[in-house]
N, C-alpha and C positions, 0 to 999 in steps of 0.2 A: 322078757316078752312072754315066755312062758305063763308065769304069772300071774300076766293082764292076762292071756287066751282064756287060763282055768279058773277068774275068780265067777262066782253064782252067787245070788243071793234067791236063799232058800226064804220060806212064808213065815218063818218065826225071828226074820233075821230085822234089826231097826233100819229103815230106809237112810235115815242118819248114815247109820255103823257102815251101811254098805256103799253111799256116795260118798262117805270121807276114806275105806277102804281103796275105792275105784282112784279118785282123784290121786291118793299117794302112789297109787303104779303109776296112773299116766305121769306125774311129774318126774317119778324116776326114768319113763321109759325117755321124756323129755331129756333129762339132764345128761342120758346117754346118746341123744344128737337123732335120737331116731322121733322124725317128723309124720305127724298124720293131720289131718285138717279137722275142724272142729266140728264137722257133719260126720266124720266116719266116727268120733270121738262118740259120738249120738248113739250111733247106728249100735259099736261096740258098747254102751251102756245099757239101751234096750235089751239085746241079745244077752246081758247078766242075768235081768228079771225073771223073775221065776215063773212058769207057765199062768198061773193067777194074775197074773198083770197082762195078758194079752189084750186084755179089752184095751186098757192106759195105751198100751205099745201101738196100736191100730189109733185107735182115738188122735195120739202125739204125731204120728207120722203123719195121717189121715190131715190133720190140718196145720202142717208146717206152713209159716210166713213164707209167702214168697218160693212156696217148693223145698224151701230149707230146712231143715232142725238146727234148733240152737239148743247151746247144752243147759242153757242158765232158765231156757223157756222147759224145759224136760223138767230140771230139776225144783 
């Protein structure tokens, strides 16, 4: 858990490198039975981005379907 709380992606980092990064925690944190929903899954992917991506983070949030984030519309 730890892990997931400290991973950032910095402005020189591949968006790639750092959604396939993110996804292998959450599948670990998965396979250790610990459950989060797929909007905080969002929420905690946003808050990696690096202060440059604020505008994206507002903009994504800003017009979630339905009130919701989805991870697959984020990514």
């Amino acid at each position: 858990m730890r892990n997931f709380y400290d991973i950032r992606m910095k402005d020189t980092d591949s968006v790639t490198s750092h959604l396939n990064d993110f996804d292998a925690l959450w599948f670990e944190l998965q396979a250790q039975k610990m459950t989060m929903d797929n909007e905080l899954k969002c929420v905690f992917l946003l808050c990696t981005l690096p202060i440059s991506w604020d505008t994206f983070c507002s903009i994504v949030s800003n017009n979630a379907r339905n009130g919701k984030l989805v991870y697959n519309d984020i990514c």
